[in-house]
C-alpha positions in Angstrom: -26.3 238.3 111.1 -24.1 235.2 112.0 -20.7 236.1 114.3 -17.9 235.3 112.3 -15.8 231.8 113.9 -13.2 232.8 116.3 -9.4 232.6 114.7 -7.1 230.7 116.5 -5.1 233.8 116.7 -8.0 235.5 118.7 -7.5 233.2 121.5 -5.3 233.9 124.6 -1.9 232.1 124.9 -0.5 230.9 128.2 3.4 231.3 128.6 5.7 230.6 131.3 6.0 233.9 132.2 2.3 233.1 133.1 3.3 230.4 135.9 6.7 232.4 137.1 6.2 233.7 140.5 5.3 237.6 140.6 7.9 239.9 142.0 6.6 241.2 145.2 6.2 245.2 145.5 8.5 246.8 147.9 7.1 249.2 150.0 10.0 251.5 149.2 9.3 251.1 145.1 10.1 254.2 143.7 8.1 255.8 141.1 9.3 256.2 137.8 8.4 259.4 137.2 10.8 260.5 140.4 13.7 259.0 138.5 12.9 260.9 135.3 12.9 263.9 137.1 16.2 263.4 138.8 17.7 262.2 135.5 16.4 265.2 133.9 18.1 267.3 137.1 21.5 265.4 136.3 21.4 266.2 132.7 20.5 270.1 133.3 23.0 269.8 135.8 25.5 268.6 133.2 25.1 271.4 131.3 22.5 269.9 128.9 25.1 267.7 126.8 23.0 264.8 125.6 24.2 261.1 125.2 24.1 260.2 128.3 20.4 259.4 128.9 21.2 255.4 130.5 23.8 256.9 133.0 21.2 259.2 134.2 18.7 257.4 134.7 21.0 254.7 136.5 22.6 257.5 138.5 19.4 258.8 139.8 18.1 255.5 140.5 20.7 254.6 142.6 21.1 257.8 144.0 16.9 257.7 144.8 17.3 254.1 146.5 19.7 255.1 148.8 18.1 257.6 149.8 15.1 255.9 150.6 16.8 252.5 151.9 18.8 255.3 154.8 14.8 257.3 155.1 13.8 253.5 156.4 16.3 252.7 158.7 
């Protein structure tokens, strides 16, 4: 049985995101899951009123990397 011709569409495509220079990993990176769980503590916190998902997460974000930028200091 012959292998059907590869489609055009089959092959890969380069982009510029392809040549961009990668952002380097901070050894303080914190994992996404901690910031989940402190967005979920913020929302329980706020009595559970819902709508306010993005401030959350933001919150604990910045709350989470100032924490760990004072823990490197």
């Amino acid at each position: 049985m012959a292998k059907a011709p590869r489609r055009r569409a089959d092959l890969p495509v380069a982009t510029a995101a392809d040549d961009a220079p990668k952002a380097r990993v901070d050894a303080t990176a914190i994992a996404e899951h901690d910031i989940a769980r402190r967005a979920y503590d913020l929302y329980l916190a706020r009595g559970r009123e819902p709508g306010h998902q993005l401030d959350d997460w933001l919150e604990a974000e910045r709350e989470l990397r100032s924490s760990s930028l004072a823990s490197t200091v």
